[in-house]
C-alpha positions as CSV (number, residue, x, y, z in Angstrom):
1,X,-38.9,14.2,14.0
2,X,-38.1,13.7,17.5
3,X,-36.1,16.1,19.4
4,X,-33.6,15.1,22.3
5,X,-32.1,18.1,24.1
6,X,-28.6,18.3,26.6
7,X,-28.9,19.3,30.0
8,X,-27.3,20.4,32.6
9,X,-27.5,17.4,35.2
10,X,-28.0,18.0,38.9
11,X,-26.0,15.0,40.3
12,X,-24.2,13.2,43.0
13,X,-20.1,13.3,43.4
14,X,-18.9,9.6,41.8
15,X,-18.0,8.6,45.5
16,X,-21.3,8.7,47.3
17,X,-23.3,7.8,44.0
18,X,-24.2,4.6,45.2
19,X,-25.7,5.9,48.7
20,X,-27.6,9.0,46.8
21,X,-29.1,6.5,43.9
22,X,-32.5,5.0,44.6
23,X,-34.8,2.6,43.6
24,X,-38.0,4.7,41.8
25,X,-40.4,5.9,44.3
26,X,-43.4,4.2,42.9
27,X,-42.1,0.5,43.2
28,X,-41.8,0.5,46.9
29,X,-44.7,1.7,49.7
30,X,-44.1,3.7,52.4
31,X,-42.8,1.3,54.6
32,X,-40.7,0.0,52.0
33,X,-39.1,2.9,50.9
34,X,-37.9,3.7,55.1
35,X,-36.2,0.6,55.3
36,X,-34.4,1.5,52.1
37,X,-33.6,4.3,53.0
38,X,-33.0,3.6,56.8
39,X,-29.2,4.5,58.3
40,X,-28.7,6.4,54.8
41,X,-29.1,9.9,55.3
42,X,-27.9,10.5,51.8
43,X,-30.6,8.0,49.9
44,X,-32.4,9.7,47.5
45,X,-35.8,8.3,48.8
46,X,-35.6,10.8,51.3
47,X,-36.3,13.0,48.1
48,X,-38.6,11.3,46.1
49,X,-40.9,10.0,49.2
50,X,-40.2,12.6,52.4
51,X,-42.9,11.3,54.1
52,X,-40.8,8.9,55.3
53,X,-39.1,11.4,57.6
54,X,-42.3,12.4,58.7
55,X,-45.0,11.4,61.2
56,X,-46.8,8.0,60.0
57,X,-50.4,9.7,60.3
58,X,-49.3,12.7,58.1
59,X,-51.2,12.5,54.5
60,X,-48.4,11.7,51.9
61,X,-50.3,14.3,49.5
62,X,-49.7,17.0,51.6
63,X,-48.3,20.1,50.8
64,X,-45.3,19.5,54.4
65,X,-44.5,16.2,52.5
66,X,-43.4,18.0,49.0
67,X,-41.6,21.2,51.3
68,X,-39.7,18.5,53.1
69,X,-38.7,17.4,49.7
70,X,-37.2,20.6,48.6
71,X,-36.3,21.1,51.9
72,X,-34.3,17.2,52.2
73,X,-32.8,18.2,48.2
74,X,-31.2,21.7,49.2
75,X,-29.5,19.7,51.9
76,X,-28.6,16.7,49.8
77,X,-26.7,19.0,47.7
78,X,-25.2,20.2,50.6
79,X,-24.1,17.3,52.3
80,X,-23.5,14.3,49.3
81,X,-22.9,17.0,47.8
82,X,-25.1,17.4,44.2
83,X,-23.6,19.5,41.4
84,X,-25.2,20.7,38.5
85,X,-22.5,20.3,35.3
86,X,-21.8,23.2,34.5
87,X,-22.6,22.7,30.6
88,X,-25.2,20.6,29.1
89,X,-24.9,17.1,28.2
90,X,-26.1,13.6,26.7
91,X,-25.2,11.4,29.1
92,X,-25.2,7.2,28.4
93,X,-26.7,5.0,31.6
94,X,-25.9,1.4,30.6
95,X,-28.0,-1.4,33.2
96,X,-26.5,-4.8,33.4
97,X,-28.6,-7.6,35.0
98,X,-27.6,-11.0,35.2
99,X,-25.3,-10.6,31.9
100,X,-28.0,-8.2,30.0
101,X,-26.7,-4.9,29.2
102,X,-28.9,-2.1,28.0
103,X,-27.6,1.1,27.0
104,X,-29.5,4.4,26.9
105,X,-29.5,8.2,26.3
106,X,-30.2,10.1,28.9
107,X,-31.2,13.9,27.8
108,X,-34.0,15.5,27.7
109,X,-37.0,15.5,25.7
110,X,-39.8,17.9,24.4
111,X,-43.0,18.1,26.3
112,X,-44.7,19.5,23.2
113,X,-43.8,16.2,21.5
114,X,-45.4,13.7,23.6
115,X,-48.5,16.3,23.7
116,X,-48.6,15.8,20.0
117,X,-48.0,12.1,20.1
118,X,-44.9,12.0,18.6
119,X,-43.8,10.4,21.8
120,X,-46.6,7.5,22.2
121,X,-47.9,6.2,25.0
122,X,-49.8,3.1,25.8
123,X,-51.2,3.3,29.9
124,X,-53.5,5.3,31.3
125,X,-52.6,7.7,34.1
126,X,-54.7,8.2,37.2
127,X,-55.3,11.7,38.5
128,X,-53.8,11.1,41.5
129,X,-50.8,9.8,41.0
130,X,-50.2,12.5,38.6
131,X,-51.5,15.5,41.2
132,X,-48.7,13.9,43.3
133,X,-45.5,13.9,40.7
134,X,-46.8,17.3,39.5
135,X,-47.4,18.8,43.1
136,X,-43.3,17.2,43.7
137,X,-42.0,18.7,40.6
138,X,-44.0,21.9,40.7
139,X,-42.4,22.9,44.8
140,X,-38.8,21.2,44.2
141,X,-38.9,22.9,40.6
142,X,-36.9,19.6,39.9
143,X,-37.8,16.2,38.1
144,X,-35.9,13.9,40.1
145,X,-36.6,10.8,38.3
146,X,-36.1,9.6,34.4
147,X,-39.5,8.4,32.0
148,X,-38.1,5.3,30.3
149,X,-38.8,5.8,26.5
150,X,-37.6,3.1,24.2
151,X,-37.5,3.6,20.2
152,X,-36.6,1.3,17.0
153,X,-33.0,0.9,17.1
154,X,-30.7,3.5,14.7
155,X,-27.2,2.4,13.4
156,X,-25.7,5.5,13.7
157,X,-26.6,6.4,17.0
158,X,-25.8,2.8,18.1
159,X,-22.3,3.2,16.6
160,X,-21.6,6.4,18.9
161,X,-22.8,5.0,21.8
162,X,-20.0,2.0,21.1
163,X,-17.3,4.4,20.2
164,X,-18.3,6.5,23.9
165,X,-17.9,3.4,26.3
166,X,-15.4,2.1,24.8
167,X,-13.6,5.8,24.5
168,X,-14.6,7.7,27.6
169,X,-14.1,6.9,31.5
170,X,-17.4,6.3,33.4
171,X,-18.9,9.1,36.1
172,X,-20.7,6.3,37.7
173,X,-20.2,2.9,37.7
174,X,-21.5,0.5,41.0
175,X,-23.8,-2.9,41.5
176,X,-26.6,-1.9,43.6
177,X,-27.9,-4.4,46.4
178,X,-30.1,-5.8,43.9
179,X,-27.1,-6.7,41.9
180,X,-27.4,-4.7,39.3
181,X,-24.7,-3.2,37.9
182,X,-25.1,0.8,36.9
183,X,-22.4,2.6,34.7
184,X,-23.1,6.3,33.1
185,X,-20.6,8.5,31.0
186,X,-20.8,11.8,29.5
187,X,-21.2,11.9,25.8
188,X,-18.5,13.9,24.2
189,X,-19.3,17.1,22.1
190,X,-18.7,15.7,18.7
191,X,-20.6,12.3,19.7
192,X,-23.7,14.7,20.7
193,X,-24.1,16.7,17.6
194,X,-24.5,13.4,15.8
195,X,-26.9,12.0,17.8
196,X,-28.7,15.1,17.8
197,X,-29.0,14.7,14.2
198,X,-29.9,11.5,14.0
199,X,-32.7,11.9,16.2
200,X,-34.5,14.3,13.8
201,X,-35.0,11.5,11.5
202,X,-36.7,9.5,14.3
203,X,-40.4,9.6,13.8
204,X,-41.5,8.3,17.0
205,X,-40.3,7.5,20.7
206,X,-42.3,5.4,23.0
207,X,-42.9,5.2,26.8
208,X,-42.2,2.6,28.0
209,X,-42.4,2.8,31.4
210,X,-43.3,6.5,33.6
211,X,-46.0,7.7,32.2
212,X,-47.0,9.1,35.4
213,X,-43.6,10.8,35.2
214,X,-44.1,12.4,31.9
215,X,-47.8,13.2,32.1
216,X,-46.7,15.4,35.4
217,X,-44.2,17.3,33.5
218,X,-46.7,18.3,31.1
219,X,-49.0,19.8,34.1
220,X,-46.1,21.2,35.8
221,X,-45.1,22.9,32.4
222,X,-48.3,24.1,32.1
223,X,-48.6,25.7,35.9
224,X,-45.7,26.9,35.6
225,X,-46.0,28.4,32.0
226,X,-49.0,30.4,33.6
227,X,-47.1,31.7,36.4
228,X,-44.5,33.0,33.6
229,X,-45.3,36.1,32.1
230,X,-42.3,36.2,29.8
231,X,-42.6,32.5,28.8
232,X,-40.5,31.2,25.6
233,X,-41.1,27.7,25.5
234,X,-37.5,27.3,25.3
235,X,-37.4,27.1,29.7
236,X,-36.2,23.7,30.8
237,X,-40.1,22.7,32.2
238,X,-40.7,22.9,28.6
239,X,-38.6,19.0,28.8
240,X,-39.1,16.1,30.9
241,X,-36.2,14.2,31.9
242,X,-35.7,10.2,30.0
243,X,-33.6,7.8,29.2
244,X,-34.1,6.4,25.6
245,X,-33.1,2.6,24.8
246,X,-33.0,0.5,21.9
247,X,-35.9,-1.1,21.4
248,X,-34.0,-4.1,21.2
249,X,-32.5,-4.3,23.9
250,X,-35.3,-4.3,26.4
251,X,-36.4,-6.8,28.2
252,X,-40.1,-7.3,29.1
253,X,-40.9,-9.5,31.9
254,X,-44.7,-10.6,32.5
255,X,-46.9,-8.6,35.2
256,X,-48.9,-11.6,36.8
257,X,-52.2,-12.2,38.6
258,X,-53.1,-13.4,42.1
259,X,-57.0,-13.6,42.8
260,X,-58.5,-13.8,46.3
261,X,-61.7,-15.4,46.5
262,X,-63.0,-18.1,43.8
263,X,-66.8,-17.5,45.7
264,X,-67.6,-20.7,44.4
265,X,-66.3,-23.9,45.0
266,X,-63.1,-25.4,43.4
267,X,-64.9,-27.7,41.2
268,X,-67.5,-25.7,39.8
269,X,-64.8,-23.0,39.0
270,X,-62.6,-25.6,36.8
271,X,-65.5,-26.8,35.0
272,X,-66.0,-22.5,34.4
273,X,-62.3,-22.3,33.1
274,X,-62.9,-25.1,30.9
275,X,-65.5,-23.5,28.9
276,X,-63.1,-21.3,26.9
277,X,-59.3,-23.3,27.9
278,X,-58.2,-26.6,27.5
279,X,-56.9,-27.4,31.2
280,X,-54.4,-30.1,32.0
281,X,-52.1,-30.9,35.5
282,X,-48.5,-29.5,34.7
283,X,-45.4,-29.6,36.2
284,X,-44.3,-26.1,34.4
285,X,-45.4,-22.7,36.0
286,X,-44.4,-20.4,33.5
287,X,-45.9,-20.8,29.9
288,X,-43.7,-21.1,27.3
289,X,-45.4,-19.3,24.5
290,X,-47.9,-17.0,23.8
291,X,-51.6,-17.9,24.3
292,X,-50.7,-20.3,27.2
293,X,-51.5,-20.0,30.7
294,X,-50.1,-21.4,34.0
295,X,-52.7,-21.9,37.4
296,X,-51.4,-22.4,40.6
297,X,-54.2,-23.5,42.8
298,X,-54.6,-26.0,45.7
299,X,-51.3,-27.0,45.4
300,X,-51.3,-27.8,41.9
301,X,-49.7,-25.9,38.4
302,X,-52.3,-26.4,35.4
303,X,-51.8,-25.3,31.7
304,X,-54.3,-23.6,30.0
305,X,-54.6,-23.1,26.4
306,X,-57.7,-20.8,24.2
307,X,-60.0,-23.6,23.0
308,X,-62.3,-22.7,19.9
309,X,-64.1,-20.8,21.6
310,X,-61.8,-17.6,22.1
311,X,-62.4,-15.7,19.1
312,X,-59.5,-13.2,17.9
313,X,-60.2,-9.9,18.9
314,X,-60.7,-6.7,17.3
315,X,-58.1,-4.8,17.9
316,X,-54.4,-5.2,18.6
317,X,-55.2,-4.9,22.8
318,X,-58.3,-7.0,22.4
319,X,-55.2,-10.5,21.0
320,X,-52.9,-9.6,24.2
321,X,-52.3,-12.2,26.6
322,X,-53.7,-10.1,29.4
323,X,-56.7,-9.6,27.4
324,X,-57.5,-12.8,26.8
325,X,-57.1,-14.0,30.3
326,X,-59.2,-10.9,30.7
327,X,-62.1,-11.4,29.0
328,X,-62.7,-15.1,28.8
329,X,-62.0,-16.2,32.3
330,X,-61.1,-13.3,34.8
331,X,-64.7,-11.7,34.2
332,X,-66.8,-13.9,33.3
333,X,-66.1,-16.6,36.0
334,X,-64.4,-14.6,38.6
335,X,-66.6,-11.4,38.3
336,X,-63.6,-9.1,37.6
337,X,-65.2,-6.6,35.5
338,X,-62.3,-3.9,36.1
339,X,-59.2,-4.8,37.0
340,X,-57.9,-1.1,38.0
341,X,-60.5,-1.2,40.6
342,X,-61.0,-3.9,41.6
343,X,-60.2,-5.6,45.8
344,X,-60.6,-9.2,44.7
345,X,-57.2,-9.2,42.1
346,X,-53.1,-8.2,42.6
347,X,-50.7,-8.0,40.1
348,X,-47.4,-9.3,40.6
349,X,-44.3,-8.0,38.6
350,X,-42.6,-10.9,36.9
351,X,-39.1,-10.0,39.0
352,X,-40.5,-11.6,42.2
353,X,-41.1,-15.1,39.8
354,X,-43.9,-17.8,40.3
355,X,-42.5,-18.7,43.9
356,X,-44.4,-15.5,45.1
357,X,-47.4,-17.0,43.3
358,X,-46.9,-20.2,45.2
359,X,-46.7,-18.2,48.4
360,X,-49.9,-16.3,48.3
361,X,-51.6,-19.1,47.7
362,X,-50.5,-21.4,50.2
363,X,-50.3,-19.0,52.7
364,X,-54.1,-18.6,51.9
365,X,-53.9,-14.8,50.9
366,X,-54.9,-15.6,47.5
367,X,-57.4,-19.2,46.1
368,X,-56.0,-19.0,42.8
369,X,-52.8,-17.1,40.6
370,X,-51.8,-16.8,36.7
371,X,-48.7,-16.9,35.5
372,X,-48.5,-15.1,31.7
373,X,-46.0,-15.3,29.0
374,X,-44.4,-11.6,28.6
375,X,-45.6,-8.7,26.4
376,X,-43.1,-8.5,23.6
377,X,-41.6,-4.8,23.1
378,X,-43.5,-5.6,19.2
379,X,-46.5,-5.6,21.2
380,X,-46.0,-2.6,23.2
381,X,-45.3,-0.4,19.9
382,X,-48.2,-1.8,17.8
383,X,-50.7,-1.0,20.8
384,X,-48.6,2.6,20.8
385,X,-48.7,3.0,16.6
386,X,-52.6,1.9,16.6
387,X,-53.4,4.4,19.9
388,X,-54.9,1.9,21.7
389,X,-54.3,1.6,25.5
390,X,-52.6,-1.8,26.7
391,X,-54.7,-3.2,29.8
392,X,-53.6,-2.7,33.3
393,X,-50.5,-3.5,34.0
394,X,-49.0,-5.6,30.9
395,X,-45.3,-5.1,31.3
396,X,-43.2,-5.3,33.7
397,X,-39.6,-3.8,33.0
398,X,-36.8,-4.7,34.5
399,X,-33.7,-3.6,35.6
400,X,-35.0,-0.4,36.6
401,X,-33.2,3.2,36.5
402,X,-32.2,4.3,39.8
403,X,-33.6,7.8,40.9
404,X,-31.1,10.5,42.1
405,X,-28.2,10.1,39.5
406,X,-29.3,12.4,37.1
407,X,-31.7,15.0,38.0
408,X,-33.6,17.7,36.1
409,X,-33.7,21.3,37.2
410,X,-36.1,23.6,36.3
């Protein structure tokens, strides 16, 4: 069963929503995050990544950078001002990009769950990313930005949602810069109790994207389960803060790759790449089905297709594009034997298209770029059901949530 709990949201008064709501801290760097946030003393970035009002020497891991946090979200709920509603809810955060509309649940959900693996994950996490969200949630006893979980579709729960948009006024509803349109509502008693039943016939939830976000929560429940003598397990750091879509509703776009240096010259790497792929001129730089490839290099889009001599894998990962692409030309002709680590590769999130492809390698900063056909959300739950780990970054979701409209307290 999986369990989805009301809360009591810490959140932004409907006329300065727009200013609080942010993009989420971990799309954006530094620099990018200040000129977001810059001439907006209300921006929620100022929350999420405080070191942005700090000096530019100042190590963002810091223990200043997560008391200015606390510090910059006491005085957001002064000035916006924040409220925390004053009973729990279910609330509804509907995204609609360029005519898409996805509609979630945003509640709460148990951390003892997606220990057990009833809520399923598919990434690894790095240790410092998590010390960071754990450190953040741990001093501003806050988690100040939704996991986004996705699960197979249920009737029931999809009828409610229906009846509650079309029923209930919004709390929120604005287009952000990006021109994305955000709308939330508060889910009425009677609609809750059914979804709350509903849920418990639900066998599994998936992460889709955050789980850097819900790994923290776990730590920060467990620090903070130590330091808590007269612990329950029913305290709100025993549940991490989502939104839950439809499966089928989401879309995935692709995450794609930009490589550096061939180290060898242009020739000698085509005749490489056409050991395992057929390789012909194209005028198309996005494939248009799976197992198909797009280059971009010296001016030029190429297709490549698997010849004979890609073998089907042995597990559900080992058949992914990205795997693929992976093992049969990415290591063995350009020496990438770990992406994760690796200085010689970037990853570029399908929103910014094969133009920014294009551009790195014209502009020289990059000898060579693939473009990949998207990870289906099938894909992304097999990987989950078989417990197998989907290789560096896969997926790339889009519209994102927005930081700073609901918050957890705990």
């Amino acid at each position: 069963m999986a369990l989805i709990r009301p809360f009591k949201s810490l959140r932004p008064h409907e006329k300065v929503a727009h200013l609080v709501a942010s993009v989420p801290y971990d799309v954006v760097n530094r620099e990018e995050a200040a000129e977001l946030a810059k001439g907006n003393p209300l921006s929620f970035l100022r929350v999420t990544r405080a070191e942005i009002e700090m000096p530019s020497d100042i190590d963002v891991y810091s223990s200043e950078v997560y008391a200015k946090a606390k510090e910059n979200l006491e005085r957001l709920k002064n000035e916006a001002p924040l409220a925390q509603d004053e009973r729990p809810h279910i609330y509804l955060y509907r995204l609609i990009r360029e005519g898409n509309s996805q509609i979630g649940l945003a509640a709460t959900f148990s951390v003892d769950e997606y220990e057990q693996d009833i809520i399923k994950k598919h990434e690894k996490t790095r240790k410092v990313k998590e010390d960071d969200r754990t450190n953040h949630i741990v001093t501003t006893r806050a988690q100040t930005g939704p996991v986004f979980l996705t699960y197979k579709g249920v009737d029931v729960i999809n009828d409610a949602v229906n009846q509650i948009i079309q029923n209930e006024k919004p709390v929120y509803d604005f287009k952000a810069a990006d021109g994305v349109r955000h709308t939330v509502w508060i889910a009425p008693d009677n609609k809750v109790d059914i979804i709350v039943e509903a849920m418990k016939k639900v066998d599994s939830l998936y992460i889709a994207d955050g789980h850097h976000r819900a790994a923290s929560a776990a730590r920060a429940r467990k620090t903070m389960m130590e330091n808590n003598p007269a612990h329950t397990g029913n305290e709100d750091y025993n549940f991490f803060l989502a939104v839950l879509f439809p499966a089928e509703q989401l879309k995935i776009m692709p995450y794609n790759r930009a490589v550096h240096k061939l180290n060898m010259p242009e020739s000698e790497f085509l005749e490489k790449v056409k050991i395992n792929f057929e390789v012909e001129e194209t005028d198309n730089p996005a494939p248009q089905a799976k197992r198909n490839y797009c280059m971009y290099l010296s001016g030029k889009w190429y297709s490549l297709k698997p010849n004979a001599n890609v073998k089907p894998g042995n597990t559900v990962g080992d058949n992914l594009d990205v795997s693929i692409l992976q093992n049969y030309l990415l290591h063995p002709v350009l020496g990438i034997e770990d992406p994760r680590t690796d200085t010689n590769i970037d990853f570029i999130g399908g929103i910014r298209g094969t133009e920014e492809l294009v551009r790195l390698v014209d502009s020289g900063k990059a000898e060579v770029a693939f473009s990949l056909y998207p990870v289906s959300i099938d894909d992304l739950i097999n990987i989950s059901d078989a417990g197998e780990i989907m290789p560096p970054k896969s997926t790339w979701f889009e519209p994102k949530l927005r930081d700073g409209l609901l918050v957890h307290l705990i």
